[in-house]
C-alpha positions as CSV (number, residue, x, y, z in Angstrom):
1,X,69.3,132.7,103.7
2,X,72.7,132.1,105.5
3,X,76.2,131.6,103.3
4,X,75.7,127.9,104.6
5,X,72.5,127.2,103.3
6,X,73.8,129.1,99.8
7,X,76.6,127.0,99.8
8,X,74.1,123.5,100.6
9,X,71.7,124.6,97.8
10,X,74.3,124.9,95.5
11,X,75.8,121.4,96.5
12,X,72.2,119.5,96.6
13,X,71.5,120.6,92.8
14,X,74.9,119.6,91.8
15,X,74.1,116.4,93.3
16,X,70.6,116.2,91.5
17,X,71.6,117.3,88.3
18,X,74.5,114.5,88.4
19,X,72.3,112.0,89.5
20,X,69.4,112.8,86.6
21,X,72.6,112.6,84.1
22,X,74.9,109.9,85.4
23,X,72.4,107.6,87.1
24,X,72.2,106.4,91.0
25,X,75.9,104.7,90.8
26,X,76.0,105.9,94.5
27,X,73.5,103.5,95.4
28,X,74.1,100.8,92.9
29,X,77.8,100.6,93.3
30,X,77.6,98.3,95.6
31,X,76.1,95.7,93.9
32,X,78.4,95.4,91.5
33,X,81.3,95.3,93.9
34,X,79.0,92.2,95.9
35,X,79.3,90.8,92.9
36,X,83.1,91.1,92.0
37,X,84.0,90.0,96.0
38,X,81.6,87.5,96.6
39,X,83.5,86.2,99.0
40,X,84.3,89.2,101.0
41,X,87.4,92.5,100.5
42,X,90.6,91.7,102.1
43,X,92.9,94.7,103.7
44,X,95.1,93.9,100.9
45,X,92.8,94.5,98.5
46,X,92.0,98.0,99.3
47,X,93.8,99.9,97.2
48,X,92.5,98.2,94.3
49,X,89.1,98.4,95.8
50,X,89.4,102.6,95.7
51,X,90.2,101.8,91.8
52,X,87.7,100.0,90.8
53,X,85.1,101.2,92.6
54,X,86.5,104.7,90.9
55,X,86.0,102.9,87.6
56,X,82.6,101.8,88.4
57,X,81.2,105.2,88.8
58,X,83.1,106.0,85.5
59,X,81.1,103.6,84.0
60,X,77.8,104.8,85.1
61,X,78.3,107.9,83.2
62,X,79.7,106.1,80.5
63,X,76.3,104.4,80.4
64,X,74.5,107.4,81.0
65,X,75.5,110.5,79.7
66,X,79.2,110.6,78.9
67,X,80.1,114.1,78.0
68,X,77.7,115.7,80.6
69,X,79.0,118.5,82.7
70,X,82.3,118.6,80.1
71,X,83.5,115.3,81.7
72,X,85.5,113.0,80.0
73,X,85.1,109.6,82.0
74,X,87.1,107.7,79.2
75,X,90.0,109.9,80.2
76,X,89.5,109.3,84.2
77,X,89.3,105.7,83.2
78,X,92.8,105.9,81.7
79,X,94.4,108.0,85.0
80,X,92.6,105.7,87.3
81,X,94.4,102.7,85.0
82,X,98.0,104.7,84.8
83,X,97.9,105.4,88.7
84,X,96.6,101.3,88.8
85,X,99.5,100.0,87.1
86,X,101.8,102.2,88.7
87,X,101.0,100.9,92.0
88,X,101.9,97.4,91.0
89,X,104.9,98.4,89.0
90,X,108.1,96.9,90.6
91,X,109.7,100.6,90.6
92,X,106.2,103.0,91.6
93,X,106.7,106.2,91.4
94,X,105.9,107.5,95.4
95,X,107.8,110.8,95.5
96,X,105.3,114.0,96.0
97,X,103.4,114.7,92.8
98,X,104.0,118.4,93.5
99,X,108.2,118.0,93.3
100,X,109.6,119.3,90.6
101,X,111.7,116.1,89.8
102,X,108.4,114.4,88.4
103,X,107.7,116.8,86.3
104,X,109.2,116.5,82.4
């Protein structure tokens, strides 16, 4: 077998041991976001749309199996929400997160 198909092997049981723990959120996501914008996602809404659909496959493992593969999804939950309300703050924080002048 070629590095390539090593490397898709690896990837594909990742995938299946994720989905036997977490649940299908990949397919079922989208229900739920049908169900929060019933009447369609605006352009504007995008950004939020990354979030919560984020959030959503948070929750899946929540429901699931939360501590599986040493994942916390209660603390992806809260960066998702810090990253959230800094986008709607009225002074985000936009410089590179790699600069040393957000670092404390």
């Amino acid at each position: 077998m070629n590095k390539f198909s090593e490397i898709g092997a690896e990837v594909g049981k990742l995938v299946h041991d994720k989905r036997l723990a977490y649940g299908d959120s990949f397919s079922r996501s989208g229900e739920c976001l049908r169900q929060m914008f019933p009447k369609g996602i605006k352009p504007e809404q995008y950004d939020d749309l990354l979030t919560i659909t984020r959030i959503i496959d948070k929750l899946f493992r929540l429901a699931n199996d939360p501590s599986a593969f040493d994942e916390n999804p209660y603390r992806d939950i809260v960066g998702y929400a810090i990253l959230g309300m800094n986008r709607h703050s009225e002074s985000p924080i936009t410089q590179d997160p790699h600069s040393e002048a957000n670092i404390s």
